[in-house]
TORLUMSE-689183 format. One line per 8 residues: number of its first residue (from 0); their letters; for each residue x, y, z of C-alpha. Coordinates in nm, 2 decimals. Layout:
residues N
NUM = a = X:Y:Z  ...
***
This chain:
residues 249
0 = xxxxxxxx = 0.00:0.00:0.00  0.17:0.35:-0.11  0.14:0.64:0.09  0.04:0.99:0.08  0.32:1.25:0.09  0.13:1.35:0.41  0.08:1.03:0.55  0.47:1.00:0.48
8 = xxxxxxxx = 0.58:1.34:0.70  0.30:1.25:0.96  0.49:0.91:0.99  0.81:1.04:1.04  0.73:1.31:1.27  0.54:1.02:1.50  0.91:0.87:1.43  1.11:1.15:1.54
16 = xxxxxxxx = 0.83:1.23:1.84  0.89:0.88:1.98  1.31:0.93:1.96  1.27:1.27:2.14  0.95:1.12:2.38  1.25:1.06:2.67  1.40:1.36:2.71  1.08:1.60:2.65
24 = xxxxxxxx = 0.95:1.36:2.97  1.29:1.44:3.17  1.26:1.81:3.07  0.91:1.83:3.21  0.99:1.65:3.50  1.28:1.87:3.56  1.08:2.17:3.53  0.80:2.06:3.73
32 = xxxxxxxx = 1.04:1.94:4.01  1.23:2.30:3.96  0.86:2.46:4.05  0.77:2.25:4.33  1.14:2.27:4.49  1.13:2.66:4.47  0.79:2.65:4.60  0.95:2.50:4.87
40 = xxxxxxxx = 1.24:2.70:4.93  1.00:3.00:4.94  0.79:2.87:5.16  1.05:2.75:5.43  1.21:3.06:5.40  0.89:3.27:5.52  0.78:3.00:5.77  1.17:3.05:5.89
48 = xxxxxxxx = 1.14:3.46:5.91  0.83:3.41:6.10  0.96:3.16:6.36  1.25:3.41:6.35  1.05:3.70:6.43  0.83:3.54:6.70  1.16:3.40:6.88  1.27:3.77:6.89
56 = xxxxxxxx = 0.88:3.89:6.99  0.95:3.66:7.28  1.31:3.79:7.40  1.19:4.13:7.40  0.86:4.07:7.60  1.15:4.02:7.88  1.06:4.29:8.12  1.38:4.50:8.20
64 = xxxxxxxx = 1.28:4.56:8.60  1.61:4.55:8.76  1.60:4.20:8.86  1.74:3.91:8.73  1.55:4.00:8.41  1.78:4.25:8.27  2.07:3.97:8.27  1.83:3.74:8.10
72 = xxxxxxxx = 1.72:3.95:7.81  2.08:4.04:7.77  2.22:3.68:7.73  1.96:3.58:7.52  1.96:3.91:7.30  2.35:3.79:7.24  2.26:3.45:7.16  2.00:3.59:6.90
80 = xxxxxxxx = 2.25:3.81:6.79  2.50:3.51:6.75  2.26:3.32:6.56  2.15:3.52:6.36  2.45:3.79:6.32  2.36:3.95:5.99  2.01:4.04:6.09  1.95:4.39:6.12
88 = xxxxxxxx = 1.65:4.30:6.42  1.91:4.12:6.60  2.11:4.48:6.60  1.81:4.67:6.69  1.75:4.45:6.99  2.06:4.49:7.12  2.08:4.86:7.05  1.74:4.85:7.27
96 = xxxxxxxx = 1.87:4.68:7.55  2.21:4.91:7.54  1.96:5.21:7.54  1.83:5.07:7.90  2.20:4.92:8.03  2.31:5.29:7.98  1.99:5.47:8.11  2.08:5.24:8.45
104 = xxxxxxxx = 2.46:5.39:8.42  2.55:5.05:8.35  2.84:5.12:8.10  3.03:4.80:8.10  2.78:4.59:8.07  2.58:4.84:7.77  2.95:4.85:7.61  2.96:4.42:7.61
112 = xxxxxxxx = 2.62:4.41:7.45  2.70:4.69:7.16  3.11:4.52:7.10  2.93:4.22:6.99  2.72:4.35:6.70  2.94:4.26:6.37  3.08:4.44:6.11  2.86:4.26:5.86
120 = xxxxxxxx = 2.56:4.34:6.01  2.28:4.49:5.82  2.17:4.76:6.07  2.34:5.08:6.04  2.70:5.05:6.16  2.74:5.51:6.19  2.52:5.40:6.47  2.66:5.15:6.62
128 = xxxxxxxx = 2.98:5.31:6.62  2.86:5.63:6.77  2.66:5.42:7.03  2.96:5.21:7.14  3.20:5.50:7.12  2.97:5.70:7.39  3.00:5.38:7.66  3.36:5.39:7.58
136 = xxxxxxxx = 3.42:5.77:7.63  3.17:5.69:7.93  3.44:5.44:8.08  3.72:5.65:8.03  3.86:5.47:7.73  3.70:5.73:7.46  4.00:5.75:7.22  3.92:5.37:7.13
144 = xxxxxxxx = 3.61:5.46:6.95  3.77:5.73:6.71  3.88:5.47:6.40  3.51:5.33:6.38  3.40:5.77:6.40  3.64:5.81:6.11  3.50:5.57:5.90  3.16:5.77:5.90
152 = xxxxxxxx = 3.24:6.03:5.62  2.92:6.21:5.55  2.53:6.15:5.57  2.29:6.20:5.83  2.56:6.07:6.10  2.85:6.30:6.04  2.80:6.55:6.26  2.71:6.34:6.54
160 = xxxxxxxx = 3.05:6.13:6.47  3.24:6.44:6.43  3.09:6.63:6.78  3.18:6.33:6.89  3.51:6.27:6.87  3.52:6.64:6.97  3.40:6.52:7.29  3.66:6.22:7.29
168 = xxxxxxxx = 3.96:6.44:7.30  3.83:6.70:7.47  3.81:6.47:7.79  4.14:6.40:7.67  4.27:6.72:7.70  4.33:6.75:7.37  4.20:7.09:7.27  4.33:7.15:6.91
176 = xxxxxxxx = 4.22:6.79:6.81  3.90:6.86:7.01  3.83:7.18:6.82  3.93:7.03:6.48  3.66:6.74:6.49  3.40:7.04:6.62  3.51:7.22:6.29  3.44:7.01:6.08
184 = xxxxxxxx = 3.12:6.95:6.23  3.03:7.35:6.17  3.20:7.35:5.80  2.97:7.05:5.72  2.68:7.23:5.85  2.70:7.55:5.70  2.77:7.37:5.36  2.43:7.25:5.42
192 = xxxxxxxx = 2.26:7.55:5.52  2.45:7.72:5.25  2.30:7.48:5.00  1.98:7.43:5.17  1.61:7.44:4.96  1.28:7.43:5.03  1.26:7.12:5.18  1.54:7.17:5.39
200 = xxxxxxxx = 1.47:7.22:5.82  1.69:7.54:5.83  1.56:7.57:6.20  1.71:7.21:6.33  2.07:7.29:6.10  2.07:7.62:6.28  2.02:7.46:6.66  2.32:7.18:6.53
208 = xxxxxxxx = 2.51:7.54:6.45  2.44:7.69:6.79  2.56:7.38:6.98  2.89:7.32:6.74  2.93:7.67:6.80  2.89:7.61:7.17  3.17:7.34:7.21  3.41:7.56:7.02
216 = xxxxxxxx = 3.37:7.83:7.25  3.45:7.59:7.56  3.75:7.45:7.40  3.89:7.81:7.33  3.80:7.90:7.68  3.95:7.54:7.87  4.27:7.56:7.57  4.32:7.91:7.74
224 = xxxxxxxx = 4.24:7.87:8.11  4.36:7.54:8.11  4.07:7.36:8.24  4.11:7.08:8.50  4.09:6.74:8.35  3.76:6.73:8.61  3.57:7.00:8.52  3.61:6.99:8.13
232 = xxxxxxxx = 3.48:6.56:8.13  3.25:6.65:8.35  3.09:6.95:8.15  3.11:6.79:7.80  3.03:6.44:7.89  2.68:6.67:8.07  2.61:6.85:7.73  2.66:6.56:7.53
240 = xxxxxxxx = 2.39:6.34:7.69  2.16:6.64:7.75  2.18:6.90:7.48  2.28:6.73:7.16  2.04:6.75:6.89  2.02:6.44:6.67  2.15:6.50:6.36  2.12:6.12:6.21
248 = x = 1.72:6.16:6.28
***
C-alpha cells in the first residue's frame, strides 16, 4: 500500500516524536520538580522569618525591671544576635537593650552588649559606632572609638561622629584635636545650610550650629584657662547626653 506525501511526514514526525519522547518527559519533569522545589524553598524561608520573628517577639517581651531580668534578656539578646549575626533585628535588639544598660549607668555591661554587633551586620553601623564610642568615652577609654567615628564620612551621621570625637579628645585634653573634629562638624553644616532648599529644616541645622558653636567656645576658653581634667569631662560628657540635637534623625 503506497502512501500519501502526508501520511509519509505525519509518519516520520510520529518517528522523530517517539526518539525525542524521553527527554521531552525528563525536561518536564525537571521543570515541574524545579517549581515545586522553589515552591518550597519559598515557603520554608517565610515559615523561617516568621519563627524568627516570634523567637525575637518573645526575647523582648523580657521585662527589663532590675531583677534578674535584665541579665536574662541580655544573654539571650546575644545568643539571638549570635545566631542570627547579619540580621539587622538582631542589632536593633541589642541597641534597645544598650539604650536601657546605659539609662541604669551601667556602661560595661551596655558596652559588652554593643562590642558584639558585627561588622557585617545589616543595621546601620554610623550608629553602632557612635553608640559604642559614647559607653567607651563613658568608661574612660573614649580615644578607642575614634577609628570606627572616622569611618563615618558624611550623611545624616557626620555631625554626630564628628561632635563626637570632639567630645573624645576634649576629655582627653586635647584641645586643638577637640576643636578640629568640632570644625568640621560647623563646615559641614553650613555647607548644608548654604546649600539648603525648600525642603530643607533650616531651624534644626541652625540649633546643630548653635551647639557646634557652643563646644568651640569651651574648648577656646579650657585651651586658654587650662581647664582641669575634672571640670572639662564633667561639662562635655553633661552636654553631650543632655543638649545634643540628633542629627542622624
Amino acid at each position: 500500500m503506497a502512501y500519501t506525501t502526508e501520511e509519509q511526514d505525519f509518519a516520520s514526525f510520529m518517528s522523530k516524536l517517539r526518539q525525542l519522547l524521553p527527554l521531552i518527559l525528563t525536561a518536564v519533569f525537571l521543570g515541574v520538580a524545579t517549581y515545586s522545589l522553589i515552591s518550597w524553598w519559598k515557603n520554608h524561608a517565610e515559615s523561617q522569618k516568621v519563627a524568627e520573628y516570634q523567637e525575637y517577639k518573645r526575647i523582648m517581651s523580657i521585662q527589663n525591671d532590675g531583677t534578674t531580668n535584665d541579665d536574662v534578656r541580655s544573654e539571650m539578646l546575644l545568643k539571638y544576635l549570635n545566631d542570627h549575626p547579619k540580621k539587622a533585628l538582631a542589632a536593633i535588639g541589642v541597641i534597645n537593650q544598650v539604650k536601657y544598660l546605659s539609662e541604669g549607668g551601667k556602661y560595661e555591661q551596655a558596652l559588652k552588649l554593643v562590642s558584639a554587633i558585627p561588622d557585617n551586620n545589616e543595621f546601620s553601623p554610623e550608629l553602632v559606632a557612635i553608640t559604642k564610642a559614647k559607653l567607651l568615652l563613658q568608661v574612660g577609654r573614649g580615644e578607642e572609638g575614634i577609628p570606627a567615628l572616622d569611618k563615618v564620612k558624611n550623611g545624616p551621621w557626620y555631625v554626630d561622629a564628628r561632635a563626637l570625637a570632639g567630645d573624645i579628645y576634649f576629655a582627653a585634653l586635647k584641645y586643638d584635636q577637640s576643636y578640629a573634629e568640632y570644625n568640621k562638624a560647623k563646615s559641614y553644616l553650613l555647607n548644608l545650610t548654604n546649600h539648603a532648599d525648600a525642603n530643607t529644616n533650616t531651624a534644626g541645622l541652625q540649633e546643630q550650629l548653635g551647639f557646634i558653636q557652643n563646644r568651640l567656645n569651651i574648648v577656646q576658653s579650657a585651651s586658654k584657662n587650662g581647664t582641669s581634667e575634672a571640670t572639662t569631662s564633667e561639662s562635655t560628657t553633661e552636654q553631650t547626653e543632655q543638649s545634643a540635637p540628633a542629627s542622624g534623625n
